[in-house]
N, C-alpha and C positions, 0 to 999 in steps of 0.2 A: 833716547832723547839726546837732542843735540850739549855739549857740554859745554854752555855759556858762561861767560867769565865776565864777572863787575869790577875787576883791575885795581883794587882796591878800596874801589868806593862802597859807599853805603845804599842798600838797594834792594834790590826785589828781582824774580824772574817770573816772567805771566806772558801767556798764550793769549794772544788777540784777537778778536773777531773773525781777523783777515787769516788766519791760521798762521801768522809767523809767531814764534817765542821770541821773548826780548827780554834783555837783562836793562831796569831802569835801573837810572843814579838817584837817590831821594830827588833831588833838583828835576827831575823828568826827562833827564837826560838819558838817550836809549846807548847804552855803551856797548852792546852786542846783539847780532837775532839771527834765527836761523829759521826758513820756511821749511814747517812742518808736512811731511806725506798725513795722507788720511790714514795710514794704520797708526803713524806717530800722533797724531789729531785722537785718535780713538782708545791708544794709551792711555794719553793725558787725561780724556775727559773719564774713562772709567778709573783708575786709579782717585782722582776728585769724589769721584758719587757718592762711598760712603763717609764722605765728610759735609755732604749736604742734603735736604732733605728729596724726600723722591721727585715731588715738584721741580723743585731748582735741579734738580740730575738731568733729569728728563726735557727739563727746558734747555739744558748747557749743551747734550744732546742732539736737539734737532735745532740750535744754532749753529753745529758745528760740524752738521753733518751734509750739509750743501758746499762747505767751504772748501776752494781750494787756491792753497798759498803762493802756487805755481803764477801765478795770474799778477800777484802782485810787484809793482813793480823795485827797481833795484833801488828806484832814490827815495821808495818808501819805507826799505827795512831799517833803516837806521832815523828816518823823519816821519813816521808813522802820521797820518792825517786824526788830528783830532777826535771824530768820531769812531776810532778802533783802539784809541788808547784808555787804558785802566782810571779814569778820573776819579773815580770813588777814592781807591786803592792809592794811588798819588796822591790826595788832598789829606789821607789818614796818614799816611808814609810822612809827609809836609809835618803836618801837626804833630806827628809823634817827636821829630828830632827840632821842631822850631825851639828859637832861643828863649832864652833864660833873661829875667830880669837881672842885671847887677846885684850880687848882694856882700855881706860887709868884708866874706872871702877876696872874691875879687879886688874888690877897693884896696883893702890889703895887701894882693901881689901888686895892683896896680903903683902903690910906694913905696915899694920895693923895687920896680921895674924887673918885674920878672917877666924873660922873652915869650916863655911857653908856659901858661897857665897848668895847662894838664902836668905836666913834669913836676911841678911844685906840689900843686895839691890833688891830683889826680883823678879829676873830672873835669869836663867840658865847662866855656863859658860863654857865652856869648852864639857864634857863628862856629858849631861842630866842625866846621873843614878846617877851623885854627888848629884844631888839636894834630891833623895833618901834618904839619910843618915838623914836629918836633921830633929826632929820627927817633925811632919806637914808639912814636908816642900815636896810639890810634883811639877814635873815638867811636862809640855804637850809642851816641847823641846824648848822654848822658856820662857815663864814666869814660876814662881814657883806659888803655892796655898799652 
């Protein structure tokens, strides 16, 4: 398999309809991809099987056993057209790191005027890319590291 890199960000790697792999950014941003051959296509999808039922194997299967990635074009590996992109996957990816209500922490750096919230108290608040800024300072949408 091709070795896709998400450059820091926070993200996901998933094989598309269209047979490219893509590394998203939570944002749906495609930050890498690489089209897949059919024995790399057949990797993937059997490697998956026994974490899905026989049904879903056998369906992911012969969606992806017509497919070839050759086909697709060069200003779709990185702008993938709607209909081949992971929307389920993105919309869950979305919710799992969406923001946080303010609560009495925040408010508290916030009078303090502290520049980088994670650095003080050590999780995420608001917009997880804030925690970005801070050198060390990384967020997994919830705590910082």
């Amino acid at each position: 398999m091709p070795n896709l890199t998400l450059d820091g960000n926070q993200g996901f790697l998933n094989l598309d309809s269209d047979g490219v792999y893509r590394a998203y950014a939570v944002n749906g941003t495609v930050i890498s991809a690489a089209r897949l051959t059919a024995d790399e296509i057949t990797i993937y999808v059997d490697a998956r099987a026994p974490a899905l039922s026989a049904t879903d194997a056998e369906t992911e299967r012969a969606i992806f056993s017509t497919v070839d990635s050759s086909a697709v074009p060069d200003d779709e590996l990185l702008n993938p057209p709607a209909a081949v992109q992971p929307t389920e996957l993105l919309a869950s990816v979305k919710s799992y790191v969406s923001p946080r209500e303010v609560g009495p922490l925040e408010e508290a750096a916030k009078k303090r005027q502290v520049t980088y919230f994670c650095e003080y108290f050590g999780y995420c608040v608001g917009n997880p890319a804030a925690c970005f800024v801070g050198i060390g300072c990384r967020c997994n949408g919830v705590f910082c590291s």
